[in-house]
N, C-alpha and C positions, 0 to 999 in steps of 0.2 A: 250460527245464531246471530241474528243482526243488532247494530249496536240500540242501547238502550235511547227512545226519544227523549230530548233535554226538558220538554215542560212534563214529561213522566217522571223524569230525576225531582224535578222542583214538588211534585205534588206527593213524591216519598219525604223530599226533607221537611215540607211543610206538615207531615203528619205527623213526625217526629216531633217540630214545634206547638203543634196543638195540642201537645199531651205533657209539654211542657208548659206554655200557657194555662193550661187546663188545669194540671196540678197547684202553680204558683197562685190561682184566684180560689181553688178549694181551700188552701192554707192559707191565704190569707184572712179567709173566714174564720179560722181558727185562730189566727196570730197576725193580726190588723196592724200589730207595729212593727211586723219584721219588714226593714228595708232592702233584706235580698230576695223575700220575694216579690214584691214592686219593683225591682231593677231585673228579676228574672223575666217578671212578665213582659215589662219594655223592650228586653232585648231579644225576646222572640217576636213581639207585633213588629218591632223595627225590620228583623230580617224577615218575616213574610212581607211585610211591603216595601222592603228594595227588592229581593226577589220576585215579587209579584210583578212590579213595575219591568221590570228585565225581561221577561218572559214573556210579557203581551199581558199579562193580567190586570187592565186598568184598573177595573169596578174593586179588586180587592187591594190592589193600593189605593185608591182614592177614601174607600168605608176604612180601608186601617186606619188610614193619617188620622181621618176624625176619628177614630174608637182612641187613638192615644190623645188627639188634642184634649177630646171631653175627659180624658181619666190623668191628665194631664196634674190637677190638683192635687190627687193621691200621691203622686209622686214627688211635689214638691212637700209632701208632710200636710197639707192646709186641710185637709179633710182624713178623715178614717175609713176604708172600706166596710161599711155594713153589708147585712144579708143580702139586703135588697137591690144595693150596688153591682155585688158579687152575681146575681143572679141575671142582672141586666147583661152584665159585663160577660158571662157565660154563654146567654144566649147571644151575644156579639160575635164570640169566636165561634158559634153553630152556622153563623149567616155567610160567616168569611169562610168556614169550610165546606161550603157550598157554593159558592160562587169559584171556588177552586175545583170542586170535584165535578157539578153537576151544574152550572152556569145557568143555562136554559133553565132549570126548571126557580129561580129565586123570582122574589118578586121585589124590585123595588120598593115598593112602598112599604114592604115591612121592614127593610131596612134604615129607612127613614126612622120607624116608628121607634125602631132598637137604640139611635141614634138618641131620638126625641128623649126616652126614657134616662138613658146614660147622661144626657147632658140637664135634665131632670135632677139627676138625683146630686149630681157631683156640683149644680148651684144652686142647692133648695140655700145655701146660709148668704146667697149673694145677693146684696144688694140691687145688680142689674143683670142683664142676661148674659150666657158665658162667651167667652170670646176666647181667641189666642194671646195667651198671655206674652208680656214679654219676657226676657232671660234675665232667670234672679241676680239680686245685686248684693254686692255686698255688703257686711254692715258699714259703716260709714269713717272705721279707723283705718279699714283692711281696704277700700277705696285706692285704684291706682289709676295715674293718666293712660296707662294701656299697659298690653303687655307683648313682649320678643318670645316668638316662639322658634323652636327648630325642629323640625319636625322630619322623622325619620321612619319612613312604611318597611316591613318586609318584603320580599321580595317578591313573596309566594301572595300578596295582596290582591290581586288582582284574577287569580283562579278560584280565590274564595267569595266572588262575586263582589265586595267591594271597590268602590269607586272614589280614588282620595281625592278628586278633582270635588266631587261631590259634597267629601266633608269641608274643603278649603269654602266652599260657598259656604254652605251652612257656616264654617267660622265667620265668614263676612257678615254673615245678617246680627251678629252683635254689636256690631260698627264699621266704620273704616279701616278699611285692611289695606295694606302693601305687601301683594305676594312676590317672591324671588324666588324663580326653580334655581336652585343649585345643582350643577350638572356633572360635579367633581364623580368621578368613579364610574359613568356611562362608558361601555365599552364601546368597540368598532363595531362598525353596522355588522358586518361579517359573523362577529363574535356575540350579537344582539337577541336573546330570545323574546319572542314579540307578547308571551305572556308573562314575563317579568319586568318588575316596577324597581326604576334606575334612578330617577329622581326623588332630589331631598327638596324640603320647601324651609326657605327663611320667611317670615312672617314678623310684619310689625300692624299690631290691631290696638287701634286709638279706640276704645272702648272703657269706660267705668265700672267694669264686673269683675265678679270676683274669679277664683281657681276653679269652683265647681261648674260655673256657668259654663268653660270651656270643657273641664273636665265630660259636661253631658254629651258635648259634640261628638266628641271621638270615645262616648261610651262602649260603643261596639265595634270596636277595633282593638281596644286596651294593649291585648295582648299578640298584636299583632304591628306597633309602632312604638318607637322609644321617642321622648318628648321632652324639650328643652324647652323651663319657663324661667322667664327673669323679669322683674317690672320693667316701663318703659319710661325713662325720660321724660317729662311732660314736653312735648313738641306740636306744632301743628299738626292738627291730621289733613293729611292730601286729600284730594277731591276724589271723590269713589271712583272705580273703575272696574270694569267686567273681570274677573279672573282670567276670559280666554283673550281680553283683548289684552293685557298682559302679555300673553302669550304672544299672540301677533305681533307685540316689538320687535320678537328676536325670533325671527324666520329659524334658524336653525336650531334654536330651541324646540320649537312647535313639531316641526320634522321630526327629532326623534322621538319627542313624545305622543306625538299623533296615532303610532301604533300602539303605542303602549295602553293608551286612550282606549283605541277600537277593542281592545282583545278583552275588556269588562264586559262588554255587551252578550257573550259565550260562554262565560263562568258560571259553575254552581252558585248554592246559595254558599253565603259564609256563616261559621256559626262560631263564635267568640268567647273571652275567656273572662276572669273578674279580675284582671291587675290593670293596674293603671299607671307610669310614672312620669311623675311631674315632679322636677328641683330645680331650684331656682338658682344655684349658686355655681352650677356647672356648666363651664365653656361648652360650645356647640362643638368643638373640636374633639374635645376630650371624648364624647361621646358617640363619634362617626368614627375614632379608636377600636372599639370593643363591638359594636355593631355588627360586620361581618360573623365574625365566630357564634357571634347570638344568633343571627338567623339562620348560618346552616347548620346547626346543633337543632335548633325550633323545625326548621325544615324536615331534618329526616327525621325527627319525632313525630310529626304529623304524618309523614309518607310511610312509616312502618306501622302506627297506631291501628287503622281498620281500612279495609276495603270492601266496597260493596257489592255484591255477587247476587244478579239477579238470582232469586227461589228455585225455577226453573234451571236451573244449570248446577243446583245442587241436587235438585232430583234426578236431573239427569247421572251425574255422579253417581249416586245410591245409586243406580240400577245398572251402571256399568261393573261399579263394585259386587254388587248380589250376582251377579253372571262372571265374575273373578272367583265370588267363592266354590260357585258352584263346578265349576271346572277345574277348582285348587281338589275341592271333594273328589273329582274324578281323580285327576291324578294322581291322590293317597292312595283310592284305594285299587289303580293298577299298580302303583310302583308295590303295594303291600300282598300283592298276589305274586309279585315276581321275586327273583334271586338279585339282582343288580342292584349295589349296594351304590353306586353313583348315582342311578337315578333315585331312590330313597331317598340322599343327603340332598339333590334335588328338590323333591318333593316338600321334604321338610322346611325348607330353605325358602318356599315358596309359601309354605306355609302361614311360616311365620310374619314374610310380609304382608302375605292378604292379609291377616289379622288385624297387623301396623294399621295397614292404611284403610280397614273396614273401621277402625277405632277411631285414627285421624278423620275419616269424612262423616263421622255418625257425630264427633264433636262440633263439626263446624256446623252443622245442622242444631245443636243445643243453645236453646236461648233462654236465659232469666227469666221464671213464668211472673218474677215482677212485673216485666212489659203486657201480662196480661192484669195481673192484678188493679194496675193504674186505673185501668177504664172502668174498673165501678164504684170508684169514689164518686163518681158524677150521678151516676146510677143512686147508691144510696142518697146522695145529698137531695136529688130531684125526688124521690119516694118520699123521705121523710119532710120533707117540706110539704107536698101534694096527700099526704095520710093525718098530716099536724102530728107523727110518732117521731119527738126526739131520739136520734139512733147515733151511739156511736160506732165507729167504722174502725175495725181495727186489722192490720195485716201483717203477718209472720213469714218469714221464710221464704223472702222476694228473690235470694238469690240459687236457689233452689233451680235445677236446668233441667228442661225437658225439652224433645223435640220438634221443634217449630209445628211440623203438620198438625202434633197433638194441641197447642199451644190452640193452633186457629179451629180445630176441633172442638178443644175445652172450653170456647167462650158464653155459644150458646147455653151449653146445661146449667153455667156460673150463673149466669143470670134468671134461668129460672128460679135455681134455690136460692139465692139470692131476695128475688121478689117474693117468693114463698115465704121465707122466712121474716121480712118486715113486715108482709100483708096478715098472715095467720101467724105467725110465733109470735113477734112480739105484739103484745098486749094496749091497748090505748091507756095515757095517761093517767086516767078515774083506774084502771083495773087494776094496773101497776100500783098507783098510789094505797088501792084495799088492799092488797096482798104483800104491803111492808117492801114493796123493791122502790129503788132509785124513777125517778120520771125519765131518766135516759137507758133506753136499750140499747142493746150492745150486740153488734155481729162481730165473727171473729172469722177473719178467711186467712190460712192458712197451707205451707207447703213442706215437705219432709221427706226425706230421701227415706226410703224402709228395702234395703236392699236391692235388688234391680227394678224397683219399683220406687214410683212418688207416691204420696199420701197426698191427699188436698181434701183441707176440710172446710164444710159452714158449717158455723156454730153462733147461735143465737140464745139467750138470757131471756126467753118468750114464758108463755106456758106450757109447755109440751104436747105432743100430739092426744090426743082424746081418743082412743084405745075405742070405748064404747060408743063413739057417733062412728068411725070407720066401720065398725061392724054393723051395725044398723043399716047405713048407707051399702055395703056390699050386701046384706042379704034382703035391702029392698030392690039392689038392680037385679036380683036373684044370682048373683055369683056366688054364695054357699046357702046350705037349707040352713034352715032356722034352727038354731039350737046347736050346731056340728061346732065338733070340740076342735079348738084349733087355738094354738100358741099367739103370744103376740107378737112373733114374727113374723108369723104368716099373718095377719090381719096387717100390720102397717105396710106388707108389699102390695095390700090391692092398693093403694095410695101410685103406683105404678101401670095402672090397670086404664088403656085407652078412656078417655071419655068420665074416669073417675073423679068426682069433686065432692069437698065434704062441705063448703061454702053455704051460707044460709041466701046467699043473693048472688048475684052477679054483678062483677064490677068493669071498670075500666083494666083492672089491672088482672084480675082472676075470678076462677070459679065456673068457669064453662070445660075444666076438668081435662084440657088439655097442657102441654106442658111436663108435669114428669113420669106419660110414660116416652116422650121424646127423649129426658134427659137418658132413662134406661136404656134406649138403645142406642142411643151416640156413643153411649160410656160401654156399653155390650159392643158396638161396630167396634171400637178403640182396644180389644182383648182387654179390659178393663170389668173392673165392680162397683156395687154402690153397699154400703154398708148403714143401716138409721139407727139412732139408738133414740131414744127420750127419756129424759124422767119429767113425770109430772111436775106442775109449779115451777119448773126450774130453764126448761128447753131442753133442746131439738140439737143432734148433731150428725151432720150428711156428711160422710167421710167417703172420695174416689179413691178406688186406687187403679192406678194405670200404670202399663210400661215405661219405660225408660223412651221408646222407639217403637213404630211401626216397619221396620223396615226391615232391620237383620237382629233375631235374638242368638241367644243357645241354647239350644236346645238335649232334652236325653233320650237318644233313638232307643224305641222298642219296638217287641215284636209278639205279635196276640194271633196266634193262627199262622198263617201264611203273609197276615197283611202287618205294615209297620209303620208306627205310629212315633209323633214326638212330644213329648211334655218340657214347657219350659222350664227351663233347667231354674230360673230364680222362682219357684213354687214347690221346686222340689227340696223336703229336707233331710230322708234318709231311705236308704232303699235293705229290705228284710227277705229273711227267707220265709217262705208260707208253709206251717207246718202242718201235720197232720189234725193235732191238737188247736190250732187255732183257727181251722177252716170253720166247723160248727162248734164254737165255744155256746155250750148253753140253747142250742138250737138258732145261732142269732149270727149274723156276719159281723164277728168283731173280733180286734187283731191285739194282742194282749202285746203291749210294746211297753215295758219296765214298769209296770204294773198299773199304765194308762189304758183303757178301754177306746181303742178307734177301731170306726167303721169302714168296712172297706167295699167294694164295689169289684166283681168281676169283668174286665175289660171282653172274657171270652162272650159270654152272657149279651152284654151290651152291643159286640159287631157281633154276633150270631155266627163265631169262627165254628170252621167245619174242623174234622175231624177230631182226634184226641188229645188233651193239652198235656204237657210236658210233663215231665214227672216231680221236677223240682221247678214249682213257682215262683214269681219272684213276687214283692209287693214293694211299691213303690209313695213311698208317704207325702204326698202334698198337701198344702197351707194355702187357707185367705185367712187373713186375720186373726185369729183365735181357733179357726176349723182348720181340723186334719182329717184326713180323710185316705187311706191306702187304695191304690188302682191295683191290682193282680193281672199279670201277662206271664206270658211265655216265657220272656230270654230281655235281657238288659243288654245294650250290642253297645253301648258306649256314648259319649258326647256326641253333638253334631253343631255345627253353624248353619242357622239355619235363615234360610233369606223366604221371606214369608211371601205368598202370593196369595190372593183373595179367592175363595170361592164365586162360582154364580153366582146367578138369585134363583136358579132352580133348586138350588140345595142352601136358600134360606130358612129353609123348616129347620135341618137338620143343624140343631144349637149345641151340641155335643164337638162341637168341629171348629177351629177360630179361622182357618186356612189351610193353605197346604205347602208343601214346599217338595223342591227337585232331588235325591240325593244321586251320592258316587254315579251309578251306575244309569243314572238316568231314570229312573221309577219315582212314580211318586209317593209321597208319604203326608198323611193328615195330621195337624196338629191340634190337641186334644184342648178345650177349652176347661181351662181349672176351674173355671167359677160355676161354670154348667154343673160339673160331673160335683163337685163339693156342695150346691144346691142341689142334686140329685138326689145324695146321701143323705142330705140333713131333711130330704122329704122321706126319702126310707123307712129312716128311724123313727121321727114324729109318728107315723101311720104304725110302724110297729107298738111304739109305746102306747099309741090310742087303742090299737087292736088288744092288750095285752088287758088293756084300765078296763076293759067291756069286758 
């Protein structure tokens, strides 16, 4: 596989920064005085536009500079971010991420317009038009004729896309500078790697600013340089001069650091930390002491911390592994048909590492469905602004881990119930206000491990779903006759019904009745459910539940007829014998389990298995949620690992089936979909109790 292209690497870490940004301007809406989120947001617009500028990306370093000049105020404290800032400021970072992803299609001039807007809002209190201000000063006790800097980068600076020649200029433009490379610890050329940074810098800057003016400079590097500050003697300041022609004095200065120079231009982005150290009373000496041992301790933290592994070469993985298990399966079950007790200790032996490593590569695949939660704080925040329904947004259980594929699966369906639930649940402000609730609604999205399965819920504080317009609505599209007795759980699934809307209009946002039966079947593709519940007056709550993984479950092999089948093993909670007395309890298919009434389903019945079934059956008790439900087979043959493979779409009818998979011997075997066969039963029953009420 060929290596990753370097502006593809920049437009992953810049996505990473937009949801960083993103986050820092929605909180800040909330909390207008926190100063770490204004210094979070600067130090992601800082690295998309040195990174942007590195990479060829003019247009979005140039719109960055000004999104930070214009919001430049907020940072110094002189203003407060309101809504309208925040909004402006959001659609800013919509414009830069497009001019990143999709270049061609932006349009200057709206960019201007976003610019206009920003720079709008952050001088409505100024007297004249905004400009670039200059570097705050200090108050006038803390005043000094300059200051001695010493300045010491790591080493590894230079791979993380930053460029300390870069900051030395920026410290210039506070005043007159005297820069000094100090070249003490630059090894032999031989011994020289050309992406590490060997130079210290001595710095004397005749400037009247205070510690923070400098401290902004090298905001985003903090933690990545040690910094020596002391006041400066009042002296003349020398006549300015270029940083590089500096340089030029000392021809063999410039040599070694010429590569050092070039090798910034190839670096990733850098992404920085929040320390800062600046003391004033500490020799430059003391501090190129301890230095070394700091960096390569920093070093290999960073180099052990993460690596990034294109998608693709972990799916690759999973499927090298799914083809490990499967031929670990063959070989149990020859070495278990044979005498040879070396290859058994073998087989086992084998065993247990495909296991190891089907567990190691299925974790490296699990990512924090947090990283999916993030993106619809923007989502609510744009709705509730665009509907005038104050909503608050609330989120549980970020670090809750499922499998990346599921992750980029689960986005779409979020957002429908999501929009569902601010457009129809919650209520407009008048409604809210006559029915004694708070004027702010409240969504609650939600993550929870429930044994080999995640839970994820929406829940909204709305009015709950309306039982009687849903029924109206399905038996005007003629989906049931008028008058037919039916639970309300079957009437809120036609809300899952192509084409279904219960809407009195059509908007921008809903009502053309598309949507969730999309979600129903993303969440059906995924061997997943949807569970609704409501109470009137109160809301609505849409609970998934999904695998852990699409990829490899466990499985418990059976056997119905001649053919063999597998139920996942986390659905399964106890396996019975079928007695004589419990096959027609009552004339009715129910399995008297410690003096609980569950219905059971014959698996023979269902494949239409030939011949005569077993004499001692087995029942097999599976669970969604609060439903049990018993499968009856043949023969229970044991555990299995089972590496899932997809059906066609010729046998997309058939919903009784989630997939299939390889076993031992080479044959295939169907895996039963729990939610089918448990919605199966629960239509069973309904239809008997109805036949029974007549």
């Amino acid at each position: 596989m060929s290596a990753m292209d370097p502006t593809e690497v920049f437009r992953q870490e810049a996505s990473e920064l937009f949801e960083v940004l993103e986050g820092a301007l929605l909180d800040l809406g909330q909390r207008p005085d926190d100063r770490e989120l204004v210094d979070s947001a600067f130090r992601a617009l800082h690295t998309i536009k040195g990174s942007g500028a590195m990479f060829g990306f003019d247009k979005v370093a140039s719109f960055t500079h000004e999104f930070e000049t214009a919001f430049d105020r907020v940072r110094k404290g002189e203003i407060k971010p309101t809504q309208e800032l925040i909004s402006v400021a959001l659609a800013a970072k919509d414009y830069i991420r497009a001019l990143i992803e999709d270049p061609q299609s932006t349009d200057d001039i709206i960019g201007e317009a976003i610019l206009d807007d920003l720079k709008r809002f952050v001088a409505a209190d100024m007297p004249v038009a905004l400009e670039v201000e200059a570097p705050p000063l200090a108050p006038a006790e803390s005043k000094q004729a300059g200051w001695h800097l010493y300045l010491e980068f790591e080493s590894h600076i230079l791979r993380n896309g930053s460029n300390p020649l870069d900051l030395l200029e920026d410290l210039c433009k506070l005043g007159p500078c005297f820069v000094v490379p100090v070249t003490d610890g630059i090894p032999f050329l031989d011994e020289m790697d050309p992406e590490d940074c060997y130079l210290k810098w001595d710095v004397k800057l005749h400037a009247a600013c205070d510690k923070d003016a400098i401290a902004d400079v090298f905001m985003f590097v903090e933690d990545e340089m040690k910094l020596t500050l002391s006041p400066l003697e009042h002296v003349e300041a020398p006549a300015p001069a270029p940083l590089f022609q500096l340089l030029d004095e000392e021809p063999a200065i410039a040599e070694m650091a010429a590569p050092v120079v070039e090798a910034v231009a190839e670096q990733p982005v850098a992404k920085t930390g929040p320390e800062f150290e600046a003391k004033s009373d500490v020799k430059p000496d003391v501090k190129r002491e301890a230095a070394p041992a700091r960096r390569e301790d920093a070093k290999q933290e960073r180099s052990i911390a993460t690596v990034r592994v294109q998608a693709e070469r972990l799916d690759e993985l999973m499927d090298r592994v799914g083809e490990l298990v499967i031929a670990q399966a063959r070989l149990t079950q020859l070495a278990a048909s044979g005498s040879d007790l070396s290859i058994k200790m073998i087989a086992e032996e084998i065993e247990r590492l495909a296991s190891s490593l089907r567990d190691t590569t299925m974790g490296a695949r699990m990512v924090p469905i947090g990283s999916l939660f993030g993106r619809f704080r923007r989502l609510v925040h744009d709705l509730s602004r665009d509907l005038s329904k104050p909503v608050e947004f609330v989120t549980s259980g970020e670090d809750t881990e499922l499998d990346k594929t599921m992750i980029e699966a689960l986005a779409d369906p979020l957002v429908h119930l999501i929009r569902n639930a601010i457009d129809h649940g919650v209520e407009d402000t008048a409604t809210r206000a006559a029915s004694g609730k708070t004027e702010q609604g409240r969504i609650e999205l939600a993550a929870v491990h429930s044994g080999a399965q995640v839970l994820v819920t929406v829940k909204d504080n709305g009015g709950g779903l309306n039982t009687a317009r849903i029924r109206a609505k399905a038996e005007e599209q003629g989906l049931i006759a008028a008058g037919a007795v039916l639970s309300d759980h079957e009437i809120h699934q036609f809300l899952f019904h192509p084409g279904f809307s219960t809407a009195q209009t059509i908007s921008a946002l809903s009502g053309r009745g598309v949507g969730m039966d999309v979600v129903k079947r993303t969440i059906e593709n995924m061997r997943g459910s949807i569970d609704l519940s409501t109470r009137p007056g109160q809301g609505t709550t849409v609970t998934l539940r999904l695998p852990l993984t699409l990829a490899i479950i466990e499985g418990l092999l059976i056997r119905v007829g001649e053919g063999r089948y597998i139920i996942p093993l986390s659905a399964v909670e106890e396996c019975v014998e079928l007695t004589a007395e419990d096959e027609r309890s009552r004339g009715r298919n129910f399995l008297n389990v410690r003096g609980n009434l569950v219905p059971f389903l014959r698996l023979r019945e269902l494949m239409a298995a030939s011949g005569a079934p077993d004499r001692h059956q087995k029942t097999i008790i599976i669970s969604t949620g609060e439903t049990r439900v018993g499968l009856v087979a043949d023969q229970i043959i044991g555990n299995h690992q089972t590496v899932i493979k997809s059906l066609s779409k010729l046998h997309s009818d058939v919903t009784i089936f989630s997939g299939a998979t390889i076993l031992g011997d080479g044959t295939a075997a169907l895996i039963l979909d729990v939610a089918q066969l448990v919605a199966m039963a629960q239509s069973k029953v309904e239809k008997q109790h109805i036949s029974e009420a007549a």
